[in-house]
C-alpha positions, 0 to 999 in steps of 0.5 A: 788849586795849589801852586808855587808863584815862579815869577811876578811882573806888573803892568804888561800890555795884553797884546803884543801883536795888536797895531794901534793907529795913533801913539796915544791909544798905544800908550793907554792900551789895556794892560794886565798883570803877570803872576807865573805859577806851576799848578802843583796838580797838574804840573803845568805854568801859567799866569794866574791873574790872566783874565780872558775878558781883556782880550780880543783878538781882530783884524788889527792882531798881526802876528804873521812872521813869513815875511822872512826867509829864516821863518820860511825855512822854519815852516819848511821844517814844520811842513817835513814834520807833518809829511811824515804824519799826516801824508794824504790825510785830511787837516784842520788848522785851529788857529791859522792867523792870517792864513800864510800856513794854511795856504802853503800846506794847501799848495803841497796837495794837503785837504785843509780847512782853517779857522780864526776870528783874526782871518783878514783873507777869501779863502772859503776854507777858512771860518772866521770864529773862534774854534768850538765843538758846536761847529762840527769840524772834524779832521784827520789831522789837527795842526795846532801852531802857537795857539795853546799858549794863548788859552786860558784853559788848555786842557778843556780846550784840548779835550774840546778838539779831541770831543770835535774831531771824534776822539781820534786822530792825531794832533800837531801842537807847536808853542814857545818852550819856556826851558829855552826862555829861561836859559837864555834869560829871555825876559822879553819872552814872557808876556800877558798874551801868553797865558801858558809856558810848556816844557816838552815832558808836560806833552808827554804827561798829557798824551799817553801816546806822543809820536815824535815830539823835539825843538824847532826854530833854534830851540825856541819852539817846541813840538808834538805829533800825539794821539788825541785818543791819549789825551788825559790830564797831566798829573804832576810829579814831585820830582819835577818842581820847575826852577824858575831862574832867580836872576831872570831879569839881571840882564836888564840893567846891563843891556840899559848900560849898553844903551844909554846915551847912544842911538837905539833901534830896535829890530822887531816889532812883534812880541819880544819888540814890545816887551823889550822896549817897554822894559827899556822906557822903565830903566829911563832908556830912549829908544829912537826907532822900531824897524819891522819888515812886515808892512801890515805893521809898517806906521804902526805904533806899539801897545805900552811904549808908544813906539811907532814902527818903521819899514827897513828903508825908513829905518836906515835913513834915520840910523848913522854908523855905528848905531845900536841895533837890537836884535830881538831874535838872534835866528834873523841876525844874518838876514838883518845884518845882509839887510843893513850892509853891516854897519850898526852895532848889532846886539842879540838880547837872546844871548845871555853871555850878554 
């Protein structure tokens, strides 16, 4: 296999969204390597030293972020996007997490059924596995949210849906768009638990037919409705050699000087919450809280720093006026700001003019 190195990075957690029980076995929590390439066959970017082995996904994996209403509202967005594809047509969700899009799918009168190993629920319509074809589950419709980015062979994986599901039928996939990530310089964007980085024209060279394909959540995801019958493997095209961002990681330096020597809480505890502060600890700067409004990771601690995860209530009685507030997502600062009575010094690391 031939491929260009874009970008390397040691020592990274393999989950950002796994909960530890106690600060210790936060901090001594598996790690792995990042070594970002582009596949000069394929065209596709992903990590070239992830190992499948150091993950396991389970009951302690918590990455359900409808607890806010600005997610809310971006499901309602998804949820017109599949009306317009999928009306009165049977579903399967690969991937459904804890449920919450199944469930509000299945409120709007669609026929759905989910699997994933990390399910916590009751639903009988919900197979706590990992997606194979030996299981016989075929659909209509195949809803694929922020999975493909979290497998190791995504293609195989694809074409194993495609075989399952009959050879047709049509697919929803929505992952992270790494054109978004480095623009916006998002360092804390690029993670071991996301072994794959797509761009939108990579969808259209793996499906001969895409229906309707563009950016959702403020451009920070990206999206297809295709033809699983069209799915075939990308070929790459010399024209388009990524140019991965020289200065990716400038912004560090002065977001540490933003931070040293003030009192800094971080707002969001999931993925870009863990690597932010990791990267923080590593320029010698002190974080002093983590807030997070989903109570399933409420007295939690975070893998690599240690850091342990506090309710917006308790959050607030440990800040003072003035403090510095981390938004690790700009697409909430509203919400947070309304939440916090507009008295922190609110910083959006997803900004670059940072």
């Amino acid at each position: 296999m031939k491929y260009r190195e874009l970008f390397k990075v040691e020592e990274l957690p393999v989950f950002q969204n796994k909960m530890f029980p106690d600060q210790m076995s936060a901090l001594v929590c598996p790690k792995g390597d990042m070594t970002l390439v582009q596949d000069l066959d394929t065209g596709l970017v992903f990590n070239a030293s992830f190992d499948a082995g150091l993950l396991e996904y389970d009951a302690d994996y918590q990455n359900e972020q409808a607890c806010s209403e600005v997610f809310q509202k971006h499901l309602e967005d998804v949820k017109e996007i599949i009306r317009r594809h999928f009306s009165g047509k049977s579903l399967i969700e690969v991937g459904c997490g804890k449920g919450y899009f199944l469930e509000y799918l299945h409120q709007a009168g669609y026929e759905i059924t989910g699997i994933d190993p990390a399910y916590e629920g009751e639903n009988p319509k919900v197979i706590k596995a990992r997606f194979e074809a030996s299981l016989g589950m075929s659909a209509e419709g195949i809803v694929l949210r922020h999975v493909l980015e979290h497998i190791s062979n995504p293609l195989a994986f694809l074409f194993a849906i495609a075989q399952a599901n009959g050879g047709k039928g049509q697919i929803y996939i929505e992952v992270p768009c790494l054109e978004w990530i480095c623009e916006h310089r998002a360092w804390f964007d690029i993670f071991y638990e996301h072994v794959n980085y797509f761009r939108l024209a990579d969808f259209h060279r793996m499906f001969g037919k895409v229906h309707e394909g563009g950016h959702v959540f403020g451009g920070q995801y990206l999206y297809v409705v295709a033809e699983l019958a069209t799915l075939q493997k990308p070929m790459f095209d010399p024209r388009d050699v990524f140019a991965f961002p020289t200065d990716f990681l400038a912004d560090i330096a002065h977001v540490a000087a933003m931070a040293k020597g003030k009192r800094n809480a971080i707002w969001g505890g999931a993925s870009k919450g863990v690597i932010f502060a990791l990267y923080m600890q590593r320029a010698g700067v002190n974080v002093d809280l983590v807030i997070d409004i989903n109570p399933a990771k409420q007295a939690k601690f975070m893998a690599g720093s240690g850091l342990k995860i506090s309710s917006p209530k308790e959050g607030l009685k440990a800040l003072q006026g003035g403090d510095n507030v981390f938004v690790m997502n700009s697409n909430y600062l509203q919400e947070i700001v309304a939440l916090t009575n507009n008295q922190f010094n609110y910083i959006q690391v997803d900004r670059h003019e940072l």
